[in-house]
C-alpha positions in Angstrom: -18.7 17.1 -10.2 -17.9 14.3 -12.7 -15.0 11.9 -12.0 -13.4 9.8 -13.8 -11.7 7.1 -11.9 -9.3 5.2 -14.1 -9.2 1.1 -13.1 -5.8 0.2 -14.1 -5.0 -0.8 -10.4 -8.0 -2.8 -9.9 -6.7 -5.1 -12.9 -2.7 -5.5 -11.7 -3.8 -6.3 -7.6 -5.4 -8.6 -5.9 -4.8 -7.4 -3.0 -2.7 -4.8 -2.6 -1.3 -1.2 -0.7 -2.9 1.0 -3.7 -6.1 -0.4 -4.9 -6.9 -0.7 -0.8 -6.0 3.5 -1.1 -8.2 4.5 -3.9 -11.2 2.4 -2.1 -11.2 3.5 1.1 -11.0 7.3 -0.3 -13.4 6.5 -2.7 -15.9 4.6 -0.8 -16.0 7.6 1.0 -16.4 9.9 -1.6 -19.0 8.2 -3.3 -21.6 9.0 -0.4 -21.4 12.8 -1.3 -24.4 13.7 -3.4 -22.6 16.4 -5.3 -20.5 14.0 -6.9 -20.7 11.4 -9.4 -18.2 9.1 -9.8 -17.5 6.9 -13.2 -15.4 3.6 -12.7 -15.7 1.8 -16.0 -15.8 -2.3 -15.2 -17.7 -4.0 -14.4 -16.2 -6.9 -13.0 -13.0 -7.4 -10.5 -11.1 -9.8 -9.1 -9.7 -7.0 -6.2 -10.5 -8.1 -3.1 -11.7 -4.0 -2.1 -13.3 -3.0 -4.9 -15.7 -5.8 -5.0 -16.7 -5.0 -1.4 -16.5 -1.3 -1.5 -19.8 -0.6 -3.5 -17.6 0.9 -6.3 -18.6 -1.8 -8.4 -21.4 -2.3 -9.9 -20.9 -6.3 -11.8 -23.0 -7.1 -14.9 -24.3 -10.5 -13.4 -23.1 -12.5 -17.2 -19.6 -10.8 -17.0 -18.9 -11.7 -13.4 -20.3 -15.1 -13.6 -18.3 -15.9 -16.5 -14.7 -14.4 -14.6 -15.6 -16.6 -11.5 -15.8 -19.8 -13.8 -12.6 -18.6 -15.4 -11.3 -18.6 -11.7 -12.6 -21.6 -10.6 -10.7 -23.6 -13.2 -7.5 -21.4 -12.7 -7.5 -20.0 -16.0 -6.2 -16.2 -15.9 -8.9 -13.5 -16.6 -5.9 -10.6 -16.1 -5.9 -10.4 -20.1 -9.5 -10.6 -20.7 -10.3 -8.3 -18.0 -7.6 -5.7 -19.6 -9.1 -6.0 -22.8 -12.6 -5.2 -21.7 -11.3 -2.0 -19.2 -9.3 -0.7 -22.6 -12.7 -0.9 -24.4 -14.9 0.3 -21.7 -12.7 3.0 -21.0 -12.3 4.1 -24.3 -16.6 4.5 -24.1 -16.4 5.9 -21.0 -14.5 9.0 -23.1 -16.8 9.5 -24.9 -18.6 11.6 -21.8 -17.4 14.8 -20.5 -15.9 14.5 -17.3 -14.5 17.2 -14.6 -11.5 15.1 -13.6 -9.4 12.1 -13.9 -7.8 10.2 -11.8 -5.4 7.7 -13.0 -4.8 4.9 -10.2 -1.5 4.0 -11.6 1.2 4.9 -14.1 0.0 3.8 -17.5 0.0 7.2 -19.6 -2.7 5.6 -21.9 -5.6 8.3 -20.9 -3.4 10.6 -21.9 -4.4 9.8 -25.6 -8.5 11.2 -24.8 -8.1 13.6 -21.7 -8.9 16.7 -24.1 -8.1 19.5 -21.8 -9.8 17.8 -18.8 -7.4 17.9 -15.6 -6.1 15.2 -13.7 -4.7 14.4 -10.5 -2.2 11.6 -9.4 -1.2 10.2 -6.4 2.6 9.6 -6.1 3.3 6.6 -3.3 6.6 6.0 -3.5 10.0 6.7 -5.5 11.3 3.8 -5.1 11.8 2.7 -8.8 13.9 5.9 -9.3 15.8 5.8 -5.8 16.5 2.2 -6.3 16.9 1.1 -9.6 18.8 -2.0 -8.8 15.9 -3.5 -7.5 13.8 -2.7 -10.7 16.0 -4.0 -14.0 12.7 -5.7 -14.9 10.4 -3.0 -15.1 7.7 -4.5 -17.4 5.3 -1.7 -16.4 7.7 0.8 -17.2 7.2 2.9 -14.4 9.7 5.4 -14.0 9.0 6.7 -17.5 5.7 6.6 -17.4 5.7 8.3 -13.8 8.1 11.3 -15.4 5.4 11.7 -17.7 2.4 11.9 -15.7 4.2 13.9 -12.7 4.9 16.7 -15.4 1.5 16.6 -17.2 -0.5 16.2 -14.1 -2.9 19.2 -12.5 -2.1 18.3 -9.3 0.0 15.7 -7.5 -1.0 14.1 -4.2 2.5 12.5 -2.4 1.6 10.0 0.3 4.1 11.5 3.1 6.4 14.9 3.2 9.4 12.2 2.5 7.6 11.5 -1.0 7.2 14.8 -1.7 11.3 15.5 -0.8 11.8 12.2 -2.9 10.0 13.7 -5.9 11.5 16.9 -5.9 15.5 15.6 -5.1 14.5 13.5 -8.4 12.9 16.0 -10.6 14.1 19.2 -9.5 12.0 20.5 -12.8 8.5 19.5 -11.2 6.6 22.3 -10.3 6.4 21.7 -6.3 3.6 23.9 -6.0 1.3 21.5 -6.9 2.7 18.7 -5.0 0.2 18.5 -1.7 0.7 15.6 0.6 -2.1 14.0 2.1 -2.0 11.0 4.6 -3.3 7.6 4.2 -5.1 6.7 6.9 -5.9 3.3 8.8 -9.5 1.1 9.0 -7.6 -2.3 10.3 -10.0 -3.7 13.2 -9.4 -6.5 15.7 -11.9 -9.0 15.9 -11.7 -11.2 18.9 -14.6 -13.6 17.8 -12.4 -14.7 14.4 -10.5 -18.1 14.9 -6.7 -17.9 13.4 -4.6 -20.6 14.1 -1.5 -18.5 15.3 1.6 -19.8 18.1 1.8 -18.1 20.9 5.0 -16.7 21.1 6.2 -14.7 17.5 7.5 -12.1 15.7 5.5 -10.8 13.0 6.8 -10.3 9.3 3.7 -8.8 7.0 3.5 -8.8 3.3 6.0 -9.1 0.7 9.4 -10.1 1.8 11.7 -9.5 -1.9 13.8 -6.8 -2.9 14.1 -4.1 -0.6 11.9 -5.3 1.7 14.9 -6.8 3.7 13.7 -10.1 4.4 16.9 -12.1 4.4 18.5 -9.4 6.7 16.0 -9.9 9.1 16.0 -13.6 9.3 19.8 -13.0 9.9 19.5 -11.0 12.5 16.9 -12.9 14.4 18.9 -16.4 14.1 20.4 -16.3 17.3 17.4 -15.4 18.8 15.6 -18.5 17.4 17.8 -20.9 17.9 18.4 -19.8 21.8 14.5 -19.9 22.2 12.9 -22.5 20.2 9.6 -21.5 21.2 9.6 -18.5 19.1 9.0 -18.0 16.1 9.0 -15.9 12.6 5.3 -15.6 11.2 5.5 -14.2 7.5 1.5 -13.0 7.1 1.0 -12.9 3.6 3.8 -12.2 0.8 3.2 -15.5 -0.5 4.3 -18.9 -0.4 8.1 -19.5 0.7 10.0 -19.6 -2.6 12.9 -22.8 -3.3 15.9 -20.4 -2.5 14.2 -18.5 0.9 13.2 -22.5 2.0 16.8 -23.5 1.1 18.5 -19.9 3.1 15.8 -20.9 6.0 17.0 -24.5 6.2 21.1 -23.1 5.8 20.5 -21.3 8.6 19.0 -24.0 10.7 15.5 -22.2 11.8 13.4 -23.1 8.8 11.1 -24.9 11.5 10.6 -21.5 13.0 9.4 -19.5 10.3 6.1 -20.4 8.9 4.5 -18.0 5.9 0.5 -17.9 6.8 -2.0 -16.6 4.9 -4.8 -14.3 5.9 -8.5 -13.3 5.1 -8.5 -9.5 5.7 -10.7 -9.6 8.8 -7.8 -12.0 10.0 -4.6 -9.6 10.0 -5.6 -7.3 13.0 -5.1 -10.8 15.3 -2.1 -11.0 13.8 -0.7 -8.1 14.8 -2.0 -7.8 18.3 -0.7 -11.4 19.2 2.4 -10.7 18.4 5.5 -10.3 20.3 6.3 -7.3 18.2 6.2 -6.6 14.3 9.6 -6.0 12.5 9.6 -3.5 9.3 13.0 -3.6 8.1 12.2 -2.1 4.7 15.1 -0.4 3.1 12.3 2.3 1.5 8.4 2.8 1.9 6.4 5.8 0.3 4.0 5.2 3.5 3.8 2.1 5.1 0.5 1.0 5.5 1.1 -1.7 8.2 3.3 1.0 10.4 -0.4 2.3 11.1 -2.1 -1.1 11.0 0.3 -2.8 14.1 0.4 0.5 16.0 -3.5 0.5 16.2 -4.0 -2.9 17.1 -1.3 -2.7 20.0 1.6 -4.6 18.7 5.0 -2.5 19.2 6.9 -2.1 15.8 10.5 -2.6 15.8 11.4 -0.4 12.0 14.1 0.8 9.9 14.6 4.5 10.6 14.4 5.3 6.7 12.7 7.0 4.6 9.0 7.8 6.0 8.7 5.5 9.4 10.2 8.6 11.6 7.5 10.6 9.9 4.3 7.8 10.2 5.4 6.4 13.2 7.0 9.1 15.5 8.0 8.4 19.1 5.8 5.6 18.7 8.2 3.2 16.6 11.6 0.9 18.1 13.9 2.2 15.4 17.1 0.3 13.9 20.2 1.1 11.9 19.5 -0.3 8.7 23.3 -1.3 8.5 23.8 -3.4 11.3 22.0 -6.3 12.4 22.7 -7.0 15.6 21.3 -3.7 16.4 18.0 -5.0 14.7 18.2 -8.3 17.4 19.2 -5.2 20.1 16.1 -3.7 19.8 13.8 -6.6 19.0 15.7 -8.2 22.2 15.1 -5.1 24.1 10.8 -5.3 23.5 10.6 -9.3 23.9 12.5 -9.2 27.5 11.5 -5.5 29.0 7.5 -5.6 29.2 7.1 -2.1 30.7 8.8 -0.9 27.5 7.1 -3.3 25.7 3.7 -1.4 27.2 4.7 1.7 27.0 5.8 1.5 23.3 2.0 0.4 22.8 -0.2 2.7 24.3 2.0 5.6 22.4 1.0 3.4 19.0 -2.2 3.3 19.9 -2.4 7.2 20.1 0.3 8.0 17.4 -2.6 6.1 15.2 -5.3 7.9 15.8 -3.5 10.7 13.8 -4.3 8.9 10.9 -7.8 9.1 9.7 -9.7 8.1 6.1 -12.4 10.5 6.5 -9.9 13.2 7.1 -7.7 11.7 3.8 -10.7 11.3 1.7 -12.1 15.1 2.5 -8.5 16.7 1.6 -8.6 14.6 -1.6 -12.0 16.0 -2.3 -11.0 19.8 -1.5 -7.6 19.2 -3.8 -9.7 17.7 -6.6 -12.0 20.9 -6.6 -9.2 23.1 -7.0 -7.3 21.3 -9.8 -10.6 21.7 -11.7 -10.7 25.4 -11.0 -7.3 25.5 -12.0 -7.7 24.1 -14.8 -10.8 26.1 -15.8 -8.7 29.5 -15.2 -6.3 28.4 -17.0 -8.8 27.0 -20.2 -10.5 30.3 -20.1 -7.7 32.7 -20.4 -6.6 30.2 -23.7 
């Protein structure tokens, strides 16, 4: 079995929820002898694919992009130039399947009758559009156009799958199959991070509908009452002049630190921890649900979307609506450490549910019958 995997992802991240999802699936895939999978770059600047033995860098090209690097110049345009050429080649070949690792409609141009499957991780774009009036990827029309063209359609979580239908009632939902990320975080107890020792943990990005500012709100009183505790943001960035300036309004911005991580680094983070907080108004998944459950920190989330389904009896859930029942429950873990404990030890087993082996063999058994379907379809023509 050919595949074609499509590297539009690897050129928008760095680091990121999706390019980390098509490398732990494919990293596992590639191992299988039966199947012979095409990525057509050479060179990357994500931080997974370079590690995941996906990539195989022409020693000129990637010595050229780190010098690029090195003197800050952006390779994003010169890499997309080089994919669009290389993949254009890379049509040239007959392949059994595509798989597009984002919404760019572009291979649609050279598919020729060969199917294609495409993961759906969210709706958020279509369920909150207020968040999204500069859409410079275009996503939601692009998306349309893929989810109706597509052979099969992999959703992330059943909620996705609801999410896509409740929006496009036309879509076929019979070949909408939802398959599970799973988790590979690991604690390592020999890595030195310089962390306090009394925090709540904040991971990744912190604008839109992440909820940021409404959880900074409702923790104020907490940190001003104790101000040994504190607001750890891992990753997300670097504090932006209006979140400094609502930090220093609200008289805790010595309390809240953004920190940056190497990704060996983030499991510490999360079993350190007092607790992590998730207030996310809307996630497809939610990657770091899995990652704090496994490394025994209790999650305090938002009981939207797909946490009740990732996280089960496992998560501290909150009414989106109300703060002070967000500083209820993250009150009720920080001062009740049975519950604290207990809450833990049902994270640690409600993870194990999770696996990337498991993820990566139901991708492999869909993507054999989209082809057949495909075929069947091709021969009756």
């Amino acid at each position: 079995m050919k595949i074609l995997l499509d590297p539009q992802i690897f050129d928008m991240q760095t680091y990121g929820g999706i390019s980390r999802y098509y490398t732990e699936i494919f990293s596992r895939l590639k191992k299988n002898k039966e199947l012979s999978i095409k990525l057509p770059i050479d060179t990357s600047n994500n931080v997974y694919i370079i590690n995941s033995g996906l990539l195989k860098e022409k020693e000129l090209a990637a010595y050229f992009i780190k010098i690029l690097n090195a003197l800050r110049i952006s390779t994003r345009s010169l890499n997309r130039k080089l994919v669009k050429k290389k993949i254009r080649k890379a049509f040239t070949e007959k392949y059994d399947l595509v798989i597009p690792t984002y919404y760019d409609p572009y291979f649609l141009e050279v598919l020729d009758g060969t199917p294609f499957v495409l993961t759906v991780y969210d709706m958020v774009h279509e369920l909150m559009p207020q968040y999204f009036t500069d859409d410079p990827w275009n996503v939601t029309e692009n998306k349309k156009r893929l989810l109706e063209k597509a052979t099969k359609i992999i959703a992330v979580s059943k909620n996705t799958k609801k999410d896509i239908i409740k929006v496009y009632p036309h879509i076929d939902q019979s070949k909408i199959e939802v398959i599970y990320h799973g988790n590979s975080i690991e604690v390592n107890e020999n890595i030195n991070v310089d962390l306090p020792k009394n925090y709540i943990l904040f991971v990744g990005s912190r604008g839109l509908y992440k909820n940021f500012y409404f959880l900074v709100e409702s923790i104020r009183d907490l940190l001003i009452r104790d101000k040994t505790l504190k607001l750890i943001c891992a990753g997300g960035g670097e504090f932006k002049d209006e979140e400094m300036e609502f930090l220093k309004r609200a008289g805790i911005h010595e309390q809240v630190e953004q920190k940056y991580f190497d990704e060996g680094q983030l499991g510490l983070f999360y079993k350190n921890a007092r607790c992590f907080v998730f207030p996310s108004l809307y996630e497809g998944f939610g990657i770091p649900v899995l990652e704090s459950m496994s490394c025994g920190c209790p999650i305090v989330l938002s009981n939207r979307s797909s946490f009740p389904e990732v996280a089960g009896e496992a998560g501290i859930y909150f009414d989106v609506s109300s703060k002070e029942d967000l500083m209820n429950k993250i009150e009720l873990v920080l001062n009740d450490e049975k519950l604290k404990n207990e809450y833990i030890l049902k994270g640690i087993e409600q993870a194990k549910k999770f696996n990337w082996e498991i993820a990566a063999s139901q991708c492999l058994e869909l993507y054999k019958r989209a082809i057949n379907e495909a075929y069947r379809v091709q021969s009756k023509i």
